[in-house]
C-alpha positions, -999 to 999 in steps of 0.1 A, spaced: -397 18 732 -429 40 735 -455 39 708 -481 64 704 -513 46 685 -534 69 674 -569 52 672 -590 27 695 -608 5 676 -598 -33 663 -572 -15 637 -553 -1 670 -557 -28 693 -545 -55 674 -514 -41 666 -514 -32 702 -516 -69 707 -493 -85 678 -471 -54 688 -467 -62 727 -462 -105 721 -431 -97 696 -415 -70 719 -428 -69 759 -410 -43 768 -423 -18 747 -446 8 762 -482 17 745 -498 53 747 -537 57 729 -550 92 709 -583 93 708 -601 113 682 -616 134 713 -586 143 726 -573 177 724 -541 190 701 -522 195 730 -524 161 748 -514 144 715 -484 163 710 -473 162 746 -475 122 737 -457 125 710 -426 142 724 -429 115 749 -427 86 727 -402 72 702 -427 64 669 -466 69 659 -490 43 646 -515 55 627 -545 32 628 -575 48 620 -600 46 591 -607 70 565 -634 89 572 -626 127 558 -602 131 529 -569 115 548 -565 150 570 -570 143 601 -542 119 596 -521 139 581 -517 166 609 -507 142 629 -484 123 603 -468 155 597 -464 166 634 -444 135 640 -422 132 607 -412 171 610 -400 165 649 -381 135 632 -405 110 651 -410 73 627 -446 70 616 -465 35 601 -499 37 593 -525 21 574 -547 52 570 -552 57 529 -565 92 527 -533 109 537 -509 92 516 -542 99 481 -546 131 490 -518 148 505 -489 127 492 -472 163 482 -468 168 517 -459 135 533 -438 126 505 -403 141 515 -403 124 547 -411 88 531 -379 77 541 -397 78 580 -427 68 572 -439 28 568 -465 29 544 -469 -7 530 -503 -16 554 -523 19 537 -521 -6 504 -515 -47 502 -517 -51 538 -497 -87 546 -481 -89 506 -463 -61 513 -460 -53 475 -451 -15 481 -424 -26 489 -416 -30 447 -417 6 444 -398 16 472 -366 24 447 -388 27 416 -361 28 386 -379 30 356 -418 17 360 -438 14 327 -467 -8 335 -483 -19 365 -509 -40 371 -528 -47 405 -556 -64 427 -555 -44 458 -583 -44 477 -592 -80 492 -628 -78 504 -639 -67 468 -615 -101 455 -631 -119 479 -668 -114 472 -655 -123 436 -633 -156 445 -669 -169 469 -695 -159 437 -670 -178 421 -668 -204 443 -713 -208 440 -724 -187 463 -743 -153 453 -736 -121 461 -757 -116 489 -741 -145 505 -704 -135 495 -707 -98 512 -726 -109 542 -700 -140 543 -668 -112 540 -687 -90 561 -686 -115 587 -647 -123 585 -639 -89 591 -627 -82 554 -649 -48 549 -649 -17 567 -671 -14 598 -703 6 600 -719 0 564 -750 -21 559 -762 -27 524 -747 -46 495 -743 -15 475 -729 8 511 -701 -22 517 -693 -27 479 -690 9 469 -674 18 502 -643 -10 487 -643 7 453 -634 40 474 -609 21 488 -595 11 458 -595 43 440 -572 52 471 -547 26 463 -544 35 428 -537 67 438 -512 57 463 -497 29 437 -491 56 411 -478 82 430 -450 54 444 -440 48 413 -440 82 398 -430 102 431 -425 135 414 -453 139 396 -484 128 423 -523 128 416 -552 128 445 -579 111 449 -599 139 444 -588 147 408 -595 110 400 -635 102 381 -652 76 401 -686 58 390 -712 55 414 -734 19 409 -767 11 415 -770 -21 435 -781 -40 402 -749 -25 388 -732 -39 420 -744 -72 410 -737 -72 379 -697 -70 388 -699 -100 405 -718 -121 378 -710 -154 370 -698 -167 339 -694 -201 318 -658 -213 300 -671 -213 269 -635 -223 253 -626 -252 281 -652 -279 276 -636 -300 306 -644 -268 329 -683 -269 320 -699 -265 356 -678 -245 369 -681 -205 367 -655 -174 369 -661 -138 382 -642 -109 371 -622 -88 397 -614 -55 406 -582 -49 388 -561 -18 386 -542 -5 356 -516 18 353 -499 21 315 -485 48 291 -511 60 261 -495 38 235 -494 3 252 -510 -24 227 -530 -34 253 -551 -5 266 -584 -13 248 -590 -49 275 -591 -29 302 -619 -1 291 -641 -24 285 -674 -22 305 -676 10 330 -642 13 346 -652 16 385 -630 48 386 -600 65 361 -580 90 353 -556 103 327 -520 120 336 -496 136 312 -480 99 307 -503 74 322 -540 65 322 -548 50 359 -579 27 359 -594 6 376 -622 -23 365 -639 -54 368 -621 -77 342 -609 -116 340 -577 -115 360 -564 -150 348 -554 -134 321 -531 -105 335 -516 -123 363 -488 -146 361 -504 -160 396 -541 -163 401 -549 -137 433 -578 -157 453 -595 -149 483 -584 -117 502 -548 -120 483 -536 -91 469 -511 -88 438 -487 -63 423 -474 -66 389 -447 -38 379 -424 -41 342 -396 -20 360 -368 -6 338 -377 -40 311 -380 -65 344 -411 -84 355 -410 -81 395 -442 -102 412 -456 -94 449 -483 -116 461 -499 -122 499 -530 -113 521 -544 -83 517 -571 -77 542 -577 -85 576 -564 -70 613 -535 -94 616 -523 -89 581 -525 -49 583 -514 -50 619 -484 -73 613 -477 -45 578 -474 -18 605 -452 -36 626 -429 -47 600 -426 -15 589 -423 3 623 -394 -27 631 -376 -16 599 -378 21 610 -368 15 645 -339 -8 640 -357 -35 661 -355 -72 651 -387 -88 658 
């Protein structure tokens, strides 16, 4: 097999890397973001699938073209760029069938995978960005929120580039607002929303830390020294459910509101939506399909875990056992 990666940074190269131990004799071709149009579809033709492993640094379009230029020659395409799939799902979503998707949200737990046949999805409920449940789970765990971005920072759980607490933490809200796009428009494939419709708050770096604040169990004596911190959760539920109100309160980090569904996402106690307790970088998806409870849980962040997304997916696509 040859496998165009478009990208060069640690995204690309690890999967260059997982990608080459599981299968030796497959062939590796890099895009860079320098080179021209011509060269990459001259690669393309060339090759037998595209990786897509680049961050998000416009609205997803950059990604797209080149998505699109290898789904319409009927070229395979995994990628864990966001922007595309929150922004021009429209356009990519005919040709989901030939494209692996599941690293652009959940990384390792694959929990797209729930909504891959989606029959009749009423509620969902999700932790999917894992540097932002992180931060929470170390707070949690005594240290302060300095300490737990610098200490995620350092692991490789946050995007590169970004400096400050407030760059890093908003820059994982963004994220996040991406995967509730890209969460709802899986489950409600024909009628999509973008990013760019959704409202998205913009915090202060005291209203960064106040996300992460610490808080006693006032109702579990036994539990008195220890502390819990609230975590990004999104929300996605019809007008009427009963339980709407929890998840308003305090200034949702982004929302929206469709002609069925409200889509929000906020800091809240998770312990008390999820039937497992997401710590660390794990991600969780919660989905009442057609009446059913259906549970995904794993790693969310890191290059292994998004790497080894893309090459599950890309595997799947190609027909290859690993």
């Amino acid at each position: 097999m040859n496998i165009l990666i478009a990208g060069t940074g640690l995204m690309a190269f690890g999967f260059q890397s997982l990608a080459w131990r599981r299968h030796p004799d497959w062939k590796f071709f890099f895009h860079r973001s320098n080179d021209s149009a011509t060269s990459f579809l001259d690669r393309l033709y060339r090759c037998d699938a595209l990786v897509v492993a680049i961050s998000t640094h416009d609205d997803g379009s950059a990604a797209r073209d080149m998505i699109l230029k290898a789904v319409q020659i009927g070229k395979p395409v995994a990628t864990c760029e966001k922007g595309a799939l929150s922004e021009y799902f429209e356009e990519l979503g005919p040709y989901l069938k030939i494209i692996g998707y599941n690293a652009a949200c959940g990384g390792g737990s694959m929990m797209l995978e729930l909504l891959r046949n989606p029959v009749d999805v009423e509620r969902i409920d999700a932790v999917a960005n894992g540097s932002s449940n992180n931060i929470s789970h170390l707070c949690e765990k005594g240290l302060e929120v300095d300490e737990s971005v610098s200490q995620t920072q350092a692991d490789r759980y946050t995007d590169p580039g970004k400096k400050s607490i407030r760059e890093i933490v908003m820059g994982e809200l963004e994220d996040a607002c991406r995967k509730a796009v890209i969460i709802h428009n899986m489950a409600f494939r024909d009628r999509p929303i973008r990013r760019s419709m959704m409202s998205f708050t913009h915090f202060s770096e005291d209203g960064i830390y106040q996300l992460f604040a610490k808080h006693r169990w006032n109702d579990q004596p036994w539990r008195e020294n220890e502390f819990w911190v609230k975590r990004l959760v999104i929300r996605i539920f019809p007008y009427n459910h009963n339980k709407r109100g929890e998840i308003w309160r305090g200034d949702p980090c982004f929302w929206m509101r469709t002609d069925t569904h409200c889509v929000v996402g906020t800091f809240i106690d998770a312990e008390k939506v999820f039937l497992c307790y997401p710590e660390g970088v794990t991600n969780c998806l919660q989905v009442i399909d057609n009446g059913e409870w259906n549970l995904a849980f794993g790693p969310g962040a890191g290059i292994v875990e998004t790497a080894g997304a893309m090459l599950k997916d890309l595997e799947r696509l190609l027909n290859t056992n690993g």
